[in-house]
C-alpha positions in Angstrom: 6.2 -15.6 -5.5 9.2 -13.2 -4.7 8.9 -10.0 -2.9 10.0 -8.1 -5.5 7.1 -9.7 -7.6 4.7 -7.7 -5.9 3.9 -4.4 -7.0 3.7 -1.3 -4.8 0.1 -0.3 -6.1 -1.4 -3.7 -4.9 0.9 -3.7 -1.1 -1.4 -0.3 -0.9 -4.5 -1.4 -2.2 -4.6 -4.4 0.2 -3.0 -1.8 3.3 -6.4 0.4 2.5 -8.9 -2.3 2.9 -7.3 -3.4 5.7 -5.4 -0.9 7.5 -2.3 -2.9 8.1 0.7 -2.1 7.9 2.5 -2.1 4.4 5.3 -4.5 5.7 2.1 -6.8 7.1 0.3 -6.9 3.9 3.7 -7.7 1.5 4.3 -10.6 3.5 0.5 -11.9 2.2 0.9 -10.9 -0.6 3.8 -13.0 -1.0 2.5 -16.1 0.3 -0.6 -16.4 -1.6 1.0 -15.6 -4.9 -0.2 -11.8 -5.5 -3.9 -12.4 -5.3 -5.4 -9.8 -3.1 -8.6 -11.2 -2.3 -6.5 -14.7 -0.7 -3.8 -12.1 1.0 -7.1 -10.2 2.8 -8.6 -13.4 3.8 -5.3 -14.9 5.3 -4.6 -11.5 7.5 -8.2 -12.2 8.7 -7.8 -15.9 9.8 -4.5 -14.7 11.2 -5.2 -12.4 13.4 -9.0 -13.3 14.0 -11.1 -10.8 13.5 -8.6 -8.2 15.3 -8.6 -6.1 11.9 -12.1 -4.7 12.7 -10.4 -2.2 15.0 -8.0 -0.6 11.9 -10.2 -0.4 8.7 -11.9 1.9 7.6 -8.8 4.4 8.4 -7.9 6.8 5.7 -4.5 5.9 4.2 -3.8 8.3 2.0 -2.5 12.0 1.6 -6.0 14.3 0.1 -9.2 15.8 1.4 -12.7 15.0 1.5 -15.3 18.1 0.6 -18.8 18.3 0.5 -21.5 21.0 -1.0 -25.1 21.2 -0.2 -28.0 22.9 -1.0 -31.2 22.3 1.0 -32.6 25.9 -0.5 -31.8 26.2 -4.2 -34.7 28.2 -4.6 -38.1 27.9 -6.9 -38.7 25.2 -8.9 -35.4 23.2 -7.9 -35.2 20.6 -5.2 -32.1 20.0 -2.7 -29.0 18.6 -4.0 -25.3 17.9 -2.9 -22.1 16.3 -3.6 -19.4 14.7 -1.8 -15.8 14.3 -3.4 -12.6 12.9 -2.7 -9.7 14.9 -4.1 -5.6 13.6 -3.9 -2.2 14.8 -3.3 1.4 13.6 -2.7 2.4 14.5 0.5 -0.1 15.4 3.9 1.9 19.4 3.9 -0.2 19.4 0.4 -3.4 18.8 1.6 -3.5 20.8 4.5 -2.6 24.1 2.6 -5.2 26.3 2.7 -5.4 26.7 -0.9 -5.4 23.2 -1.5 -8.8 22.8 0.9 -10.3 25.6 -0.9 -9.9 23.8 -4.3 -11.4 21.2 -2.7 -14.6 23.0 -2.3 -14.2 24.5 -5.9 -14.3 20.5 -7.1 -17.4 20.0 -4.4 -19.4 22.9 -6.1 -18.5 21.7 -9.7 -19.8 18.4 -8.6 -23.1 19.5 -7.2 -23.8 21.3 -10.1 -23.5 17.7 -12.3 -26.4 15.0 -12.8 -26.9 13.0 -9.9 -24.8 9.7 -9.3 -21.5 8.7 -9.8 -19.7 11.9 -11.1 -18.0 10.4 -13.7 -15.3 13.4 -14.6 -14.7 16.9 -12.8 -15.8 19.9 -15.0 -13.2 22.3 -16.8 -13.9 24.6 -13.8 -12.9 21.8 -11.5 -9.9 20.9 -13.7 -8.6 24.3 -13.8 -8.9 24.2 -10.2 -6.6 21.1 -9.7 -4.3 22.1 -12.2 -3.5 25.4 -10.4 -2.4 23.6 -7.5 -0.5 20.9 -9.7 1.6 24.0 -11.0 2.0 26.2 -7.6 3.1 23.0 -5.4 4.8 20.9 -8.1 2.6 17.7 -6.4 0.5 15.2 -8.8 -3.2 16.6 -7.2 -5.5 14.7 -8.7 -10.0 13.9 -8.5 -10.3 10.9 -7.2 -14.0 10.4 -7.1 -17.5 12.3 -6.3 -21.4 11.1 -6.2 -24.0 14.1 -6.5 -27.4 13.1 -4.7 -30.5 14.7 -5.2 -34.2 14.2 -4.4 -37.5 14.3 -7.0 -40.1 15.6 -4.4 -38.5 18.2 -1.9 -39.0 16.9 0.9 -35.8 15.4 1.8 -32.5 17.7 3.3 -29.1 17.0 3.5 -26.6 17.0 6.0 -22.7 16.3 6.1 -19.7 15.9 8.7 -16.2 15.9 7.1 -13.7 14.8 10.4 -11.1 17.6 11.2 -8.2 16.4 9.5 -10.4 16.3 6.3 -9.6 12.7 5.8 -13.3 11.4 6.1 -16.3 12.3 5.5 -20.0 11.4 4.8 -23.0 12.9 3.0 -26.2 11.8 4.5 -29.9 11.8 2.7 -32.6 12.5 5.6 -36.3 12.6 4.7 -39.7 13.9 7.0 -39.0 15.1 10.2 -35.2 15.4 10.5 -32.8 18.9 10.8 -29.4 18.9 9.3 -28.0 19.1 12.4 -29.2 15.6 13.7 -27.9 14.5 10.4 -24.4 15.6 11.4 -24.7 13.8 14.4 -25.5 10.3 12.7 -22.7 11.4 10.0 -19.8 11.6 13.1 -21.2 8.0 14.2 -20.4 7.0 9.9 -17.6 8.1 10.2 -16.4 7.0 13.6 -18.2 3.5 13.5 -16.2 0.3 13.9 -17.1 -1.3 11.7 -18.2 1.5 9.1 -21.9 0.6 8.6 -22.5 -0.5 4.4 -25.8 0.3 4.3 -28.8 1.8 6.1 -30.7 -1.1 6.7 -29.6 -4.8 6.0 -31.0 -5.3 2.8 -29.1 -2.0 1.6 -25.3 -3.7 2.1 -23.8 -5.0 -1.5 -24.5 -8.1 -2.6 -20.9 -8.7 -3.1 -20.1 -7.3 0.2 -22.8 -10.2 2.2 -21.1 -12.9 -0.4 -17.6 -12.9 0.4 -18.4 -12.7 4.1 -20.7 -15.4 3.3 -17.7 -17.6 1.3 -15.2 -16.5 4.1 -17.5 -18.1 7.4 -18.3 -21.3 4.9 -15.0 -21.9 4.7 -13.7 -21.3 7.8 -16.3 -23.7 9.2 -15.5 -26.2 7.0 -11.5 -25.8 8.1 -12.9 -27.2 11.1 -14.1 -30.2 10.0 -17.7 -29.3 9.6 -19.5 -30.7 6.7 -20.6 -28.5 3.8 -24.4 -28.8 4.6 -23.9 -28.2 8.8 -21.4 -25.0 7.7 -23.6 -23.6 5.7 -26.7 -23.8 8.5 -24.0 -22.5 11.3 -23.1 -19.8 9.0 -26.8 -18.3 7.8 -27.6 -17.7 12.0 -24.0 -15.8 12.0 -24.4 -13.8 9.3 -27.8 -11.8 11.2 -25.0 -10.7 13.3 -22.8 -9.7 10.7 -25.8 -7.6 8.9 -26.6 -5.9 12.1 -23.1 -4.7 12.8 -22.7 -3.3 9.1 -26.4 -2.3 8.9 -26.8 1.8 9.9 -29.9 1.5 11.6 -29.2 -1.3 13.8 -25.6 -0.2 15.2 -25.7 1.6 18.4 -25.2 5.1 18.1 -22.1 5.8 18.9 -23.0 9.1 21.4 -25.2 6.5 23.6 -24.8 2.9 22.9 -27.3 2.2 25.3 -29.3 3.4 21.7 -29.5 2.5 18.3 -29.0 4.8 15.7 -33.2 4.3 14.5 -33.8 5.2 18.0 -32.5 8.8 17.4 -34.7 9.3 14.1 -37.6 11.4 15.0 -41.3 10.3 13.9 -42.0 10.6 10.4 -38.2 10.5 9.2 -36.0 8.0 7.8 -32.4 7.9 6.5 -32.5 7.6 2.6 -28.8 7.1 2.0 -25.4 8.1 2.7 -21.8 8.2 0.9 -18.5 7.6 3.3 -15.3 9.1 1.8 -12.0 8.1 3.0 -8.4 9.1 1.4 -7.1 6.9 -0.3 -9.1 3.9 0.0 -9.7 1.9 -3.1 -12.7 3.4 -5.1 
């Protein structure tokens, strides 16, 4: 396939998942025929393994807000929302007006059904829309995910990195302050690699089997048979759930740690939701 075959939109989709540059990524695009999924798995065997280091990195001019309520008062239970809003150009979304309708599109969100929010309210729109018209920049919603709890006992807690590229919303329940939830959200956001899941049985199935497809095969690329790949690869793959599992990475501010180590008695991580510009959704 020819260079100019390849489309601009997949050069950036495969540059977000793995953080190369968009020269780097062309190139495999190119020699596996335009199929991302083969183009990611060649950079890997190419540069073994040395892409851990630059995913996860936003790639992408926006902002990342959050809105929480632990306190919404009688009756109601905590909620909050994290979103991921878009714009052309970095001078965009570092405007001040730009990073307050941000948090106009956080609050809209919050005030949705939990999950995936599937569209931003009128409120929301308006908001984006504004900022469309004053800085003559496509702004657009690029994604948001309310959470909320059924029993009130779990609280919320957030950290959004300075530049507003990253962020995390965090689920704690029992025992645990918002504040020590801000903690573990710097280590989400900081982690390399960015952990998938609290524990290993929370990381997507999809996510385990295409590692799982990716060791097979480069086992078998070494003249292992089928059967003996598949054994090397199952004692391999604890690794690779302890590295992507929350729980089970150390914690970032003492390594000498894990990040369970840091829970207090009686408290547990429910979930959490990592936000980076312009990764692939």
């Amino acid at each position: 396939m020819a260079a100019t075959d390849i489309s601009a939109a997949d050069v950036m989709k495969l540059r977000n998942r793995t953080g190369l540059s968009m020269m780097e990524c062309k190139k495999a695009l190119v020699e596996v025929g335009g199929d991302i999924e083969k183009a990611e798995d060649l950079l890997r065997k190419k540069l073994k393994g040395k892409m851990d280091s630059r995913t996860d990195r936003a790639a992408g001019a926006g902002r990342v807000a959050v809105s929480i309520n632990n306190t919404p008062g009688a009756g109601q239970f905590p909620f909050a929302s994290i979103i991921e809003v878009r714009a052309e150009t970095d001078f965009t979304a570092i405007n001040e007006k730009f990073v307050n309708m941000a948090t106009v599109v956080a609050n809209e969100a919050a005030k949705g059904v939990p999950g995936k929010v599937q569209a931003p309210t009128a409120a929301a729109t308006a908001a984006i829309d504004e900022l469309r018209i004053s800085t003559g920049e496509n702004c657009s919603f690029a994604r948001g995910m309310k959470l909320s709890c059924g029993d009130g006992k779990s609280v919320f807690g957030s950290y959004v990195h300075h530049d507003g590229k990253t962020g995390v919303l965090i689920q704690g329940h029992g025992n645990i302050t918002g504040d020590l939830l801000k903690q573990i959200g710097m280590h989400i956001v900081a982690a390399v690699p960015a952990p998938k899941g609290v524990s290993a049985t929370d990381i997507p199935a999809d996510v385990v089997e295409k590692e799982r497809k990716f060791r097979i095969e480069q086992a078998m690329e070494s003249g292992k048979p089928k059967e003996i790949a598949e054994k090397m690869v199952e004692g391999g793959m604890r690794k690779f759930f302890e590295e992507l599992a929350l729980l089970e990475q150390p914690y970032i501010m003492d390594p000498t740690k894990k990040v369970k180590e840091m829970l207090p008695a009686g408290s547990q991580i429910v979930t959490f939701v990592r936000y980076a510009v312009g990764e692939e959704a």
